[in-house]
N, C-alpha and C positions, 0 to 999 in steps of 0.2 A: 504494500500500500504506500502511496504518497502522501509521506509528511508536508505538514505546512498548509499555507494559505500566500498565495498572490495578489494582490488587488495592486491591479494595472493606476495608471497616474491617473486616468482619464475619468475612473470612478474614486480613487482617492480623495481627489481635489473639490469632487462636488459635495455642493453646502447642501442640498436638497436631500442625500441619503442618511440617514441615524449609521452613528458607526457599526451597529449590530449588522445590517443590512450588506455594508462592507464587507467583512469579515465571511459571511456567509458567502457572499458573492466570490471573494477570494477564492474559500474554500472549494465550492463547487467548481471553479474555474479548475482548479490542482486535479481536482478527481475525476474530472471530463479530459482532463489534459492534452495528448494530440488524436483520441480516440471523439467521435460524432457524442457521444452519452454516457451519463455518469447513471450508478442505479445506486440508490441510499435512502436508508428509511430516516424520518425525522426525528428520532431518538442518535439514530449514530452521527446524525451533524450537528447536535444538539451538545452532543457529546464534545466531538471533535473541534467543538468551536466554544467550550467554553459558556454554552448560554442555556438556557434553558429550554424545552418541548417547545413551549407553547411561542417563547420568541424565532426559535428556527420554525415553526410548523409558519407562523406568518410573515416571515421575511421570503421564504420561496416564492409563495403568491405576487409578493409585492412586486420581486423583481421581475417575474412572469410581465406583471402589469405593464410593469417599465419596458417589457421588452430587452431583459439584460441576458434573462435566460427563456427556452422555451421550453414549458412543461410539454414531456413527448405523450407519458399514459400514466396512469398508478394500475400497477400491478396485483396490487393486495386487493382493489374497488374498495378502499374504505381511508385512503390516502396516504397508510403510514408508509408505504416503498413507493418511491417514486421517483422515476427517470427523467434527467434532464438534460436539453442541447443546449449548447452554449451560442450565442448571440453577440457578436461584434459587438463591445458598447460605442457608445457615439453620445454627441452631445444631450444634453437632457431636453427633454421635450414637452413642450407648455401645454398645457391641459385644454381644450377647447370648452368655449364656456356654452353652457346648456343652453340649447334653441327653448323659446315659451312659446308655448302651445295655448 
């Protein structure tokens, strides 16, 4: 297995991520490394990062959102394994503000 965690400059630098969010991101970057997918349940990155369940179960999502990683499937159907592609990051992306209906 690969030790450590990476977080590129490009996501370091940004003010808009919580460090936890970082860290995560790092780490799944190490374990995707030059393979398409990483597969880890949210207890072992929880683990591996120092943080607890419930902040690794919602920091995946997040960066899903962001488009940093891309959720491929969960494997368990109940979320805890689940496969990630990694995602070139890029500048951060402004939220478009809600049409009124």
């Amino acid at each position: 297995m690969k030790n450590g965690a990476f977080i590129p400059p490009e996501i370091l630098e940004r003010e808009d991520l919580p460090p936890h969010i970082k860290l995560v991101y790092g780490r799944v970057s190490v374990l995707i490394g030059k393979g398409e997918s990483a597969v880890l349940t949210t207890d072992e990155l929880a683990r591996q990062c120092g943080l607890s369940r419930r902040q690794a179960a919602k920091a995946l999502p997040y960066l899903a959102e962001l488009k940093l990683v891309q959720p491929h499937e969960s494997l368990a159907g109940h979320g805890l394994l689940r496969v990630f592609r990694k995602v070139q990051p890029g500048p951060p992306q402004e939220k478009s503000p809600a049409k009124k209906q």
